[in-house]
Each structure stands twice: as structure tokens, then as C-alpha cells.
C-alpha positions, 0 to 999 in steps of 0.5 A: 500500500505504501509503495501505491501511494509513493508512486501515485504521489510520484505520477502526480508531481511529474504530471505537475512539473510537466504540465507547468513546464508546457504551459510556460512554453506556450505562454512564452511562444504565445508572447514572442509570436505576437511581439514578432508581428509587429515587424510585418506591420506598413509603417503607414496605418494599414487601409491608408497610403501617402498620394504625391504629385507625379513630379515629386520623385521622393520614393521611401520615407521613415515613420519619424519623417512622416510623423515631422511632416504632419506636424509641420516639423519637415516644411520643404521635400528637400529636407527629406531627399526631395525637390526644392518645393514647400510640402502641402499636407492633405487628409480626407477631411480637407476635402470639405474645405475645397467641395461642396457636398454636392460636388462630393456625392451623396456617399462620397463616391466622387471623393477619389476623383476629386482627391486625385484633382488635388494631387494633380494641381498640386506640386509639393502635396502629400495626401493621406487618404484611405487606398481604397478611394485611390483605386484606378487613379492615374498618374499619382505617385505613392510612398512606398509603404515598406514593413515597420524596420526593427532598428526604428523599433529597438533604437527609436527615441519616441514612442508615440504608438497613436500618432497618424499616419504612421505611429512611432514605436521607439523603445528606448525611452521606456528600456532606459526609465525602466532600468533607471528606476529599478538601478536607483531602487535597488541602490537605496534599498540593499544597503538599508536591506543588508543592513536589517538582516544583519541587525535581525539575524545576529545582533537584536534579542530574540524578543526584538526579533520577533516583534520585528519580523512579523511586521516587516513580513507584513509589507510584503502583503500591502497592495502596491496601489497602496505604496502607490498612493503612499508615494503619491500623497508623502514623497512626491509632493516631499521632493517637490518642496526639497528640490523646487521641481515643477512636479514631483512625479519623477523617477527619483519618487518611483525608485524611493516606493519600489525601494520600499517595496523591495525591503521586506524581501531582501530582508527577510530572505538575507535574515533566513540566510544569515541565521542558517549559517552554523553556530559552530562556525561562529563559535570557531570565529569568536575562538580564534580572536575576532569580534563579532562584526569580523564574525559577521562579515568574514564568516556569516556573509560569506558563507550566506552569499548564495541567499543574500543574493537570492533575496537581491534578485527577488528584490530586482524583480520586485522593482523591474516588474512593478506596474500600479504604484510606478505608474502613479508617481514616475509623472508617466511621460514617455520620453527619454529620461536625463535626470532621476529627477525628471517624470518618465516611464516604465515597460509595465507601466506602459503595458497597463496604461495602453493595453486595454486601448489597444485594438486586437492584433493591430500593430500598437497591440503587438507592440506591447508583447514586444515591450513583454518580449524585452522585459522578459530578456532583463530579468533573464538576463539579471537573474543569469548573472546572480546566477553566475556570481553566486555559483562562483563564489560557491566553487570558491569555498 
């Protein structure tokens, strides 16, 4: 009977592992299959294209370039390649400025006719107006609509994903706000982290000891919206005072809560680590002539590397893949951040605000598992070099 039970306990837990192990692998292919449409999406909104004059010999423009171009940014196709000749923007609704209904259709279907009367008489004209309307429509040039390139994505500076005709899907301001106020948590929060753990692990009494750790495990059971508006009613208005800014939404008030919020689990992972190193070993150290802070930091530091640093990486992920309270108090601005003291944005910040407005399989929707895709390369990425450290420092003891 007992052999039964041990074998059925056995088939359960290796149905188990093998039935996590796929769903994760197909949660993973299910979130690189969506990031990777992205690239197979025209840079100008899809139904749409760019009409210019015959004359006009420009043939390929970017996304950035478009984007200029309708906000008057770019005045003059020479500035992009072209003739010497001021660009005129059209869109459909200008159409009413130059016919009358009458002169449109009841239904519009003159509007291609008269769109292509526009091109025409206009050199410098850049028109953008659904394709369908330009069907069998002659002598009009087009700008060839190519596929959204992957260095425009991986190393844009804008990330305007809504702007027409062609939105901007630059990550870079989101990669650097995202590292800028994990690195900045991360370095208010070990110190103070490490420092409690020692406290906690060999120098308070036992009555302190647990008095204390129940309330710091305690933080960790907090919502984050509430560490969001802790942030959002004590430290962002604190450093607008301390720093004369003109808001205090910024980078710095996001790394402050994350930090806070990353506490409880360095410490209470370091404190577990800490106290699992032999008393044996302490015993020999305090034998052989050191005090205890030499005990602690050359014998129980050491020997508890490998937890200490697992409670690092728990907190790193606790700050990179933080949403609710970072979106709250980092002044959500997608822009490409020079100072912590400046508002800025993170990938999940980003990926809460504008999933639930994206529509379905459109190319701002596939965006966002791109953001997924790269979030998921930092952590990796960090969790593989602890790994790397923490198994050195194992082969050297």
C-alpha cells in the first residue's frame, strides 16, 4: 500500500512539473509570436497610403519623417531627399474645405476623383487618404509603404504608438526609465536591506526579533496601489518642496516606493540566510580572536552569499516588474529620461496604461508583447548573472 501511494504521489508531481513546464512554453511562444508581428506591420496605418504629385520623385520615407511632416516639423521635400518645393499636407477631411457636398456625392463616391484633382494641381502635396478611394487613379505617385524596420523599433527615441499616419514605436525611452528606476531602487534599498538582516539575524534579542519580523513580513502583503498612493500623497509632493521641481512625479519618487517595496524581501530572505549559517562556525570565529562584526562579515556573509543574493534578485524583480504604484508617481511621460529627477516611464507601466486601448492584433497591440518580449530578456538576463556570481563564489569555498 505504501509503495501505491509513493508512486501515485510520484505520477502526480511529474504530471505537475510537466504540465507547468508546457504551459510556460506556450505562454512564452504565445508572447514572442505576437511581439514578432509587429515587424510585418506598413509603417503607414494599414487601409491608408501617402498620394504625391507625379513630379515629386521622393520614393521611401521613415515613420519619424512622416510623423515631422504632419506636424509641420519637415516644411520643404528637400529636407527629406526631395525637390526644392514647400510640402502641402492633405487628409480626407480637407476635402470639405475645397467641395461642396454636392460636388462630393451623396456617399462620397466622387471623393477619389476629386482627391486625385488635388494631387494633380498640386506640386509639393502629400495626401493621406484611405487606398481604397485611390483605386484606378492615374498618374499619382505613392510612398512606398515598406514593413515597420526593427532598428526604428529597438533604437527609436519616441514612442508615440497613436500618432497618424504612421505611429512611432521607439523603445528606448521606456528600456532606459525602466532600468533607471529599478538601478536607483535597488541602490537605496540593499544597503538599508543588508543592513536589517544583519541587525535581525545576529545582533537584536530574540524578543526584538520577533516583534520585528512579523511586521516587516507584513509589507510584503500591502497592495502596491497602496505604496502607490503612499508615494503619491508623502514623497512626491516631499521632493517637490526639497528640490523646487515643477512636479514631483519623477523617477527619483518611483525608485524611493519600489525601494520600499523591495525591503521586506531582501530582508527577510538575507535574515533566513544569515541565521542558517552554523553556530559552530561562529563559535570557531569568536575562538580564534575576532569580534563579532569580523564574525559577521568574514564568516556569516560569506558563507550566506548564495541567499543574500537570492533575496537581491527577488528584490530586482520586485522593482523591474512593478506596474500600479510606478505608474502613479514616475509623472508617466514617455520620453527619454536625463535626470532621476525628471517624470518618465516604465515597460509595465506602459503595458497597463495602453493595453486595454489597444485594438486586437493591430500593430500598437503587438507592440506591447514586444515591450513583454524585452522585459522578459532583463530579468533573464539579471537573474543569469546572480546566477553566475553566486555559483562562483560557491566553487570558491
Amino acid at each position: 500500500m505504501k509503495r501505491l501511494i509513493d508512486n501515485i504521489a510520484r505520477y502526480v508531481l511529474t504530471v505537475s512539473g510537466f504540465t507547468t513546464s508546457v504551459v510556460i512554453l506556450l505562454i512564452i511562444g504565445f508572447l514572442f509570436k505576437e511581439a514578432v508581428g509587429l515587424f510585418n506591420n506598413p509603417i503607414v496605418e494599414d487601409g491608408y497610403v501617402l498620394a504625391l504629385n507625379k513630379e515629386n520623385d521622393v520614393k521611401r520615407l521613415s515613420a519619424q519623417q512622416i510623423k515631422n511632416i504632419f506636424d509641420e516639423e519637415i516644411t520643404n521635400w528637400k529636407e527629406v531627399g526631395g525637390k526644392d518645393m514647400p510640402i502641402t499636407v492633405f487628409r480626407l477631411e480637407d476635402l470639405d474645405k475645397h467641395y461642396t457636398e454636392a460636388e462630393l456625392g451623396a456617399e462620397y463616391e466622387y471623393a477619389g476623383d476629386k482627391i486625385a484633382e488635388q494631387v494633380h494641381q498640386t506640386p509639393g502635396i502629400v495626401a493621406y487618404v484611405p487606398d481604397v478611394l485611390m483605386k484606378g487613379q492615374k498618374d499619382i505617385h505613392y510612398i512606398e509603404n515598406q514593413d515597420i524596420p526593427v532598428k526604428d523599433v529597438l533604437l527609436g527615441n519616441e514612442w508615440f504608438p497613436t500618432a497618424t499616419p504612421s505611429p512611432i514605436f521607439g523603445i528606448l525611452p521606456l528600456i532606459s526609465g525602466t532600468l533607471w528606476v529599478s538601478f536607483f531602487a535597488i541602490l537605496i534599498a540593499l544597503p538599508f536591506g543588508l543592513a536589517i538582516s544583519i541587525y535581525l539575524a545576529e545582533v537584536a534579542n530574540e524578543k526584538t526579533r520577533r516583534f520585528l519580523k512579523p511586521i516587516i513580513e507584513l509589507l510584503n502583503g500591502i497592495p502596491s496601489v497602496v505604496y502607490g498612493f503612499f508615494g503619491l500623497a508623502v514623497i512626491v509632493p516631499f521632493l517637490q518642496q526639497t528640490f523646487n521641481l515643477p512636479v514631483g512625479e519623477s523617477g527619483l519618487a518611483g525608485s524611493l516606493v519600489l525601494a520600499i517595496m523591495a525591503l521586506p524581501t531582501i530582508i527577510t530572505v538575507g535574515e533566513d540566510a544569515m541565521r542558517s549559517c552554523p553556530r559552530s562556525m561562529r563559535e570557531a570565529s569568536l575562538a580564534l580572536g575576532a569580534t563579532q562584526w569580523q564574525t559577521i562579515y568574514k564568516v556569516v556573509i560569506p558563507f550566506s552569499i548564495s541567499g543574500i543574493t537570492s533575496g537581491i534578485v527577488l528584490g530586482i524583480g520586485r522593482a523591474i516588474g512593478e506596474t500600479m504604484a510606478v505608474l502613479m508617481v514616475t509623472g508617466n511621460a514617455a520620453v527619454m529620461p536625463h535626470s532621476i529627477l525628471e517624470p518618465l516611464r516604465t515597460i509595465p507601466a506602459t503595458i497597463a496604461a495602453e493595453l486595454g486601448e489597444a485594438p486586437a492584433g493591430g500593430a500598437h497591440y503587438q507592440s506591447l508583447f514586444l515591450l513583454g518580449v524585452i522585459l522578459f530578456f532583463i530579468t533573464l538576463i539579471i537573474n543569469s548573472c546572480v546566477e553566475i556570481v553566486s555559483s562562483r563564489n560557491k566553487f570558491k569555498k
